[in-house]
N, C-alpha and C positions, 0 to 999 in steps of 0.2 A: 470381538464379534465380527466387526469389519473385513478383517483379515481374512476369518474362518470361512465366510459367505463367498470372498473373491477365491479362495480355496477352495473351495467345492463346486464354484463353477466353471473354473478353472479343470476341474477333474471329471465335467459330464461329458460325454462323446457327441463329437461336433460330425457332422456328417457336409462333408464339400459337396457340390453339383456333380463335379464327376464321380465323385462315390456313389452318388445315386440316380444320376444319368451318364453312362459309358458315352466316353470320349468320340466314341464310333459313331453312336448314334447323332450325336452332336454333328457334326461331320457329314453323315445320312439326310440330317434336317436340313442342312447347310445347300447341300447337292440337288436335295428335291426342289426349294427355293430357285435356285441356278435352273433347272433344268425350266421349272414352268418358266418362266421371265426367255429363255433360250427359244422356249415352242411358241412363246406371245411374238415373239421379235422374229423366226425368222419360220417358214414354212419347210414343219418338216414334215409331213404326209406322206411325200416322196418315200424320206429317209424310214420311215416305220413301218411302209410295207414293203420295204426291199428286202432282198436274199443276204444281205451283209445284217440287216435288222434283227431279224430271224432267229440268223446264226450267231449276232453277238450273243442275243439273250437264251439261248438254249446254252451256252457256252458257263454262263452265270452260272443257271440251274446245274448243269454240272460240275462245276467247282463247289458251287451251294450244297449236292449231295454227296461229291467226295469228301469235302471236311468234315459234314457231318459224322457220317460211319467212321472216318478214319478218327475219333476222338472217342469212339463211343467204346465203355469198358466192356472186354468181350465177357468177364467174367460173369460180370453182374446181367447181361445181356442176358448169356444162358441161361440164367436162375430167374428170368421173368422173362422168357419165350413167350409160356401162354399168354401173357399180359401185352406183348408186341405184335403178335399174331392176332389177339383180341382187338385192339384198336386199330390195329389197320384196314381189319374188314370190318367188325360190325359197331367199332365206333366211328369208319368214315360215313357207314351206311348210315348210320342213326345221325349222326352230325349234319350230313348233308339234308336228307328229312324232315329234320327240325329244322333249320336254315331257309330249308325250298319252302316248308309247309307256312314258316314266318311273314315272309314274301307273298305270298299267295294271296293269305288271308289279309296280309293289310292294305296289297294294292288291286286285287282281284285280276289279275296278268298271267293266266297259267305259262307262258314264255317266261318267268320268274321262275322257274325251275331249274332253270338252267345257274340259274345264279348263287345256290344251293353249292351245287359243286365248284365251280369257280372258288366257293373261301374257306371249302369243307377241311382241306389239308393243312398242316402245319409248314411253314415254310424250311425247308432245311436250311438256307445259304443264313435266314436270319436267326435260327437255333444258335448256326456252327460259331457265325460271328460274335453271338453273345452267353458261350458256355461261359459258364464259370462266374459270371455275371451277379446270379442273385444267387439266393439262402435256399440250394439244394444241393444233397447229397449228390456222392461221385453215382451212385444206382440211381436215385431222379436223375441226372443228367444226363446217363445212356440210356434210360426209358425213353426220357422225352426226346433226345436225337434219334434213336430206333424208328421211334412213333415218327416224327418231322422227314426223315429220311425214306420209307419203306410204306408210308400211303398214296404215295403220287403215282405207283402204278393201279389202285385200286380206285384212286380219283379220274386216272385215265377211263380206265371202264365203265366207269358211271356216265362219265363225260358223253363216248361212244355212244351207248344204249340209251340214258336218259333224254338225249339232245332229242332222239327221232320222236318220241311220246310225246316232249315239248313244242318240237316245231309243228305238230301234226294239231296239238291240242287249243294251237295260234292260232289255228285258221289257215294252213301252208298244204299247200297237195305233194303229195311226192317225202321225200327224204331229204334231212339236211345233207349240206356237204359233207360234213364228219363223222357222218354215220355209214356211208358208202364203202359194202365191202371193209366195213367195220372187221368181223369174225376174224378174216385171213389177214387182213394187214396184224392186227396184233398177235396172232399166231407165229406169223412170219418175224415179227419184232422180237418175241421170245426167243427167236431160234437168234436170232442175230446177234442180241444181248449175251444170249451164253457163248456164242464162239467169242465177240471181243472179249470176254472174262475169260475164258478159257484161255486166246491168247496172250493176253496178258497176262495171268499166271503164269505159265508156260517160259514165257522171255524175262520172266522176273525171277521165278525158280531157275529159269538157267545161266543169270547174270549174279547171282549170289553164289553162287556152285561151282562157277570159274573165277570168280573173284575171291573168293575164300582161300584157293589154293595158289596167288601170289601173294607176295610178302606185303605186311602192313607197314607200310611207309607211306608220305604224303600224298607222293604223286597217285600212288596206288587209290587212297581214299580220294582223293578229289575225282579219280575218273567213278569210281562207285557213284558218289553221291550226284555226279554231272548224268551219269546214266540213270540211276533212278528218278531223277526230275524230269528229263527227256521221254520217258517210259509211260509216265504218270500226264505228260501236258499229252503227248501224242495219244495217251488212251482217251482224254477230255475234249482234244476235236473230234477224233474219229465218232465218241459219241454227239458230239454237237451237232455235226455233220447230218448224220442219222438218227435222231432220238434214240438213244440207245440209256436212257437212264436207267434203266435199274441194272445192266450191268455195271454202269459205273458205281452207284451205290453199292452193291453185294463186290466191287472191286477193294471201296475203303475199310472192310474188314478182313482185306487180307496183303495188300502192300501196302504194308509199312513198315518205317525206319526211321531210325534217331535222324536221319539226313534230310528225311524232307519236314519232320516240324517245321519249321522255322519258315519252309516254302511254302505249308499247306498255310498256316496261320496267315503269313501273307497276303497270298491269292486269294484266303477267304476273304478276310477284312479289305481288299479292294474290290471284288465283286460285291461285296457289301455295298459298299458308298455308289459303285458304278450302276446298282438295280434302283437305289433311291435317284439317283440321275434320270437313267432312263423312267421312272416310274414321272417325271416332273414332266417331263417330253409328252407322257399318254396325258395327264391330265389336261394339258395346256389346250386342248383339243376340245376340251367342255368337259362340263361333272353335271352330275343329276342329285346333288345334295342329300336331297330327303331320302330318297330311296338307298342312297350310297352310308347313310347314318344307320337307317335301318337296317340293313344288311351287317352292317360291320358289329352293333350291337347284338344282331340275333347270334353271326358266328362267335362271338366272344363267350357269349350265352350258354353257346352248343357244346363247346369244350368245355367250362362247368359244369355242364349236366353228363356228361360223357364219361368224367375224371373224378367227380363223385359218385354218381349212379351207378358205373358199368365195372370201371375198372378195379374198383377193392372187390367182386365177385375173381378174378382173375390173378388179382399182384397183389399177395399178404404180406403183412408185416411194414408197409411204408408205413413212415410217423407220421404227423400232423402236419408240420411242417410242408412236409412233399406233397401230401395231398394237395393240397393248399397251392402248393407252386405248379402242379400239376395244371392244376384246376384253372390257374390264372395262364397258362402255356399258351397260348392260341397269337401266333406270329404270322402277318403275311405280308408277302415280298414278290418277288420276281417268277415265283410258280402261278401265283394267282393270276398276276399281267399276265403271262403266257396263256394261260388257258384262255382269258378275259379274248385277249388277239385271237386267238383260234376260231374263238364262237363269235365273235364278233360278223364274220362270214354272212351267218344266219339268221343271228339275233340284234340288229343292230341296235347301240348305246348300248352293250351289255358294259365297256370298257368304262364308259360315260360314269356308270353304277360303281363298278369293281374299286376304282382309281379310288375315291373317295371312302369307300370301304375299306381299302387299305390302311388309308390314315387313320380312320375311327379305332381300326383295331389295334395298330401300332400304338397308338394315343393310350387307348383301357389299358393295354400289355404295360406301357411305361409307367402309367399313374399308377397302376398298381405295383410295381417292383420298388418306384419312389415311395407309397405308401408301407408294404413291407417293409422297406431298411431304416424307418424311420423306428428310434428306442423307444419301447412299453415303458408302459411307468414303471413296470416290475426289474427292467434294466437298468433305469434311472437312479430306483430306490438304490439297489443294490452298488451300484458305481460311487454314488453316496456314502453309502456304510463302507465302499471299500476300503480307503485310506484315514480312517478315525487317527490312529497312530500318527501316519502321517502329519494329518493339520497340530496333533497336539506337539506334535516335536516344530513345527514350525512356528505354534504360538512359544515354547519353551525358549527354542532360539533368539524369540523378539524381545522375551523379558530377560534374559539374561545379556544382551545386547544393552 
């Protein structure tokens, strides 16, 4: 009986830390740490509203939205259009909503509005870094990157428009800054956004096209694959340079190659670690706790109600399962800061809010993926009943020994 008991526990699945907190994040936690202790010890204010500042973290975001797209299955993409198209408009719109209206009503601050959209979107850079991660299909995976990758331009617009209503509704005369010549500046970004896609189509379609017709041998490959990383970093400043994200994003569903896996994985998983850094730098600066708690639980919230309520009108057929990981999706990272800095401007301590918000929702995201991978007793039973055979040949073994 002894034997049988160490046998069967012996045979139930043991689950490590990093099976159930990725290695990355561990590392992310590690960085955020470093970073505040970095902002305590030396004064970096200077450093976070410089033009080097800016430009690293726009840099992020677009590495954050190129891996995302470039991972995302196109197949399955097509086959739930409506359902990517659905969330990106009128589940940022509802998301945000619920968020701002959360805010409102607990602290009575109509400039809480603003804070709404600050957490409304899914972060791509921390999708892209943690695909594969938890218990969803390869179709939840390019839903949920689709969704994380392709709202940031519709969180931009809300951003534009909802700021002036907000700042107006503070008690502020005039227009915020970010709302000035709002119309055309994004008019003029779309136009912009499609010629870098365009060009870079263009010099990628025409680098595969002369490359094809020399011979495959080494040297031949290495200058392919040195060209398409060059192609692909130079298209991610030019957008860093100029917000040009959504050509970068609508770029990773269409360059790609077995040659830069291994680059894109890369540069995700280190703009990862590098946005938990910088995000340690913005808190070090102060946090506003309560209201940064609440915020983080309301967005957590919002994506539940979004991912049940709206989206099986849209995307048939997902199991339970995905629902579920849908549901629990809601990531943010280095989009949020960025807009957090933006409005910061007008709404001052919006950053104070967002910063602490981050972490609440990163926290729900992981205790809940740690809680999913943990085994049902319905897995336990059955892991049990697996090897009956098993133990009785190993008790055979002991009596005939």
């Amino acid at each position: 009986m002894r034997a049988s008991l160490r046998t069967r526990l012996r045979q139930l699945p043991v689950r490590r830390l990093p099976e159930v907190v990725p290695g990355i994040v561990l590392g992310g936690a590690g960085l955020l740490v470093l970073g505040v202790l970095a902002g305590l010890a030396v004064d970096v204010s200077a450093l976070t509203s410089s033009g080097a500042y800016v430009f690293g973290a726009a840099l992020l975001l677009a590495v954050g939205l190129y891996g995302s797209t470039y991972s995302i299955d196109l197949k399955a993409l097509r086959a739930d259009l409506r359902g990517v198209i659905a969330a990106v408009t009128l589940g940022v719109v509802l998301k945000a909503g619920l968020i701002a209206g959360t805010m409102v009503l607990v602290f009575g601050k109509p400039e809480y509005l603003v804070l709404g959209i600050a957490v409304a979107q899914i972060d791509p850079l921390s999708v892209a870094a943690l695909t594969g991660k938890g218990r969803m299909s390869p179709r939840a995976q390019s839903l949920l990157t689709a969704w994380a990758s392709f709202d940031d331009p519709m969180t931009v617009l809300l951003t534009l428009y909802l700021a002036g209503y907000a700042y107006t509704a503070a008690g502020h005369e005039g227009a915020p800054e970010i709302s000035r010549g709002a119309g055309g500046d994004y008019a003029t970004g779309l136009l912009f956004n499609a010629v870098l896609l365009v060009a870079v189509v263009l010099l990628w379609w025409a680098g595969r096209r002369a490359v094809s017709r020399l011979p495959d041998v080494p040297a031949v490959r290495r200058t392919k694959a040195g060209g398409a990383v060059l192609l692909v970093g130079a298209m991610l400043v030019l957008a860093a340079l100029n917000q040009l994200m959504l050509g970068v994003a609508l770029a990773g569903l269409v360059l790609r190659a077995g040659v830069l896996d291994k680059a894109v994985g890369r540069a995700v998983g280190g703009a990862f670690l590098a946005a938990f850094l910088t995000l340690g730098l913005l808190l070090s600066h102060g946090v506003e706790l309560w209201p940064g708690f609440v915020l983080g639980v309301a967005a957590f919230a919002a994506q539940a109600v979004v991912a049940f309520g709206v989206m099986p009108l849209f995307v048939r057929g997902l199991e339970r399962g995905d629902r579920i990981a849908l549901g629990l999706g809601q990531q943010n990272g280095i989009t949020a800061v960025l807009i957090a800095l933006t409005l910061e401007r007008d709404f001052p301590g919006t950053a104070s809010i967002v910063g602490p918000a981050v972490i609440t929702v990163n926290l729900l995201h992981g205790t809940s993926q740690a809680l999913r991978a943990r085994p049902s007793r319905r897995e336990l039973s059955s892991e049990g009943e697996r090897h009956p055979s098993y133990e009785q040949d190993a008790e055979d073994e002991q009596s005939v020994a």
